[in-house]
C-alpha positions as semicolon CSV with decimal commas, in nm:
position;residue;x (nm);y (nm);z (nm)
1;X;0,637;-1,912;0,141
2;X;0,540;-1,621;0,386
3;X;0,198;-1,614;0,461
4;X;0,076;-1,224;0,575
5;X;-0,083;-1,085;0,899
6;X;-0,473;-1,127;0,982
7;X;-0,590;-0,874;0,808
8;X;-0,327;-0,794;0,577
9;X;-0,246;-0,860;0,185
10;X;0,006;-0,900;0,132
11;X;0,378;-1,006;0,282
12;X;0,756;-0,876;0,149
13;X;1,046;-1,018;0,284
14;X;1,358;-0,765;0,313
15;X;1,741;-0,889;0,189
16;X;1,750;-0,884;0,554
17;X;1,485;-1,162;0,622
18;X;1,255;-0,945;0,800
19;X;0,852;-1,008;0,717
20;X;0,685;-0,705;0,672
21;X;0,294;-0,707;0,596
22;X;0,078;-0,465;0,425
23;X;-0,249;-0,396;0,243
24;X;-0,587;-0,479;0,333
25;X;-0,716;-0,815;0,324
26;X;-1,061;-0,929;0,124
27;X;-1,244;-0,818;-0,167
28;X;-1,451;-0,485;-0,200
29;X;-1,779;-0,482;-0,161
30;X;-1,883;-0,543;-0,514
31;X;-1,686;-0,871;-0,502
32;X;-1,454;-0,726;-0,707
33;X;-1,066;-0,611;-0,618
34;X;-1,001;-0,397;-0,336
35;X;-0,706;-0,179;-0,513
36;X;-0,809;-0,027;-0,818
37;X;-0,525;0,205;-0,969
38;X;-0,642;0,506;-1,153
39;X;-1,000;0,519;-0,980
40;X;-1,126;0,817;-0,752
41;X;-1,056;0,598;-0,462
42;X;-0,721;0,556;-0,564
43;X;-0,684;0,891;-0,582
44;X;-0,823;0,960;-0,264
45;X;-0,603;0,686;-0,083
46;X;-0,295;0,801;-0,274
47;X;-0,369;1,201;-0,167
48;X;-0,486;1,073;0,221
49;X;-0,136;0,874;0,221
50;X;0,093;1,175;0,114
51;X;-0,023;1,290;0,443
52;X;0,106;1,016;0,621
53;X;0,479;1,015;0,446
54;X;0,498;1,389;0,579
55;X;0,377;1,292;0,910
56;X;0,614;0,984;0,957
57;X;0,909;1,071;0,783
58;X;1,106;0,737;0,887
59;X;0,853;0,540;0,710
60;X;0,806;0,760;0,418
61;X;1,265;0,737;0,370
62;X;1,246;0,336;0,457
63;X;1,131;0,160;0,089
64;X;0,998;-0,197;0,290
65;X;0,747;0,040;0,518
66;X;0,402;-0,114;0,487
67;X;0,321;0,276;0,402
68;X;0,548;0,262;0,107
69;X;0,502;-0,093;-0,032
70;X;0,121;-0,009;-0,037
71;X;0,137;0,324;-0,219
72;X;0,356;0,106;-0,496
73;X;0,076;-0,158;-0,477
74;X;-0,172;0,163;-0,576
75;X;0,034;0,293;-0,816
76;X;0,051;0,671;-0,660
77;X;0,273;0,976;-0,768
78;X;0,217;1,218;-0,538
79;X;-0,120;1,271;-0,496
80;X;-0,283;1,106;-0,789
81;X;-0,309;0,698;-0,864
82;X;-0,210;0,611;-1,208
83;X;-0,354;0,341;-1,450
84;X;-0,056;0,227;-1,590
């Protein structure tokens, strides 16, 4: 099994065999998980990345990007992180 980056998550491999690594590493501070979908701070992570798929438009069109893989991980649509 593929083990991530330092640092990271989580690891995907592509049909293509390529490793890609994403998501921060560790628990929050409360000991608890670090991605919590339908929070505040999911929101805010979910409106702060939006930015980033206009900004890199390769990443944001390529469904392996670490950008993409970790805005699935927090459940976002547009803007906003779901619950469910």
């Amino acid at each position: 099994m593929a083990t991530p980056s330092k640092g990271k998550a989580r690891v995907k491999v592509t049909a293509s065999g390529k490793r890609v690594s994403y998501g921060q590493a560790g628990k929050a501070k409360g000991g608890g998980a670090r991605v919590r979908p339908g929070t505040s701070k999911g929101d805010a992570y979910c409106a702060r990345s939006a930015g980033q798929m206009q900004k890199h438009p390769k990443a944001a069109k390529n469904p392996n990007s670490p950008l993409r893989l970790s805005r699935k991980r927090w459940k976002c649509a547009g803007t906003k992180s779901t619950r469910a």
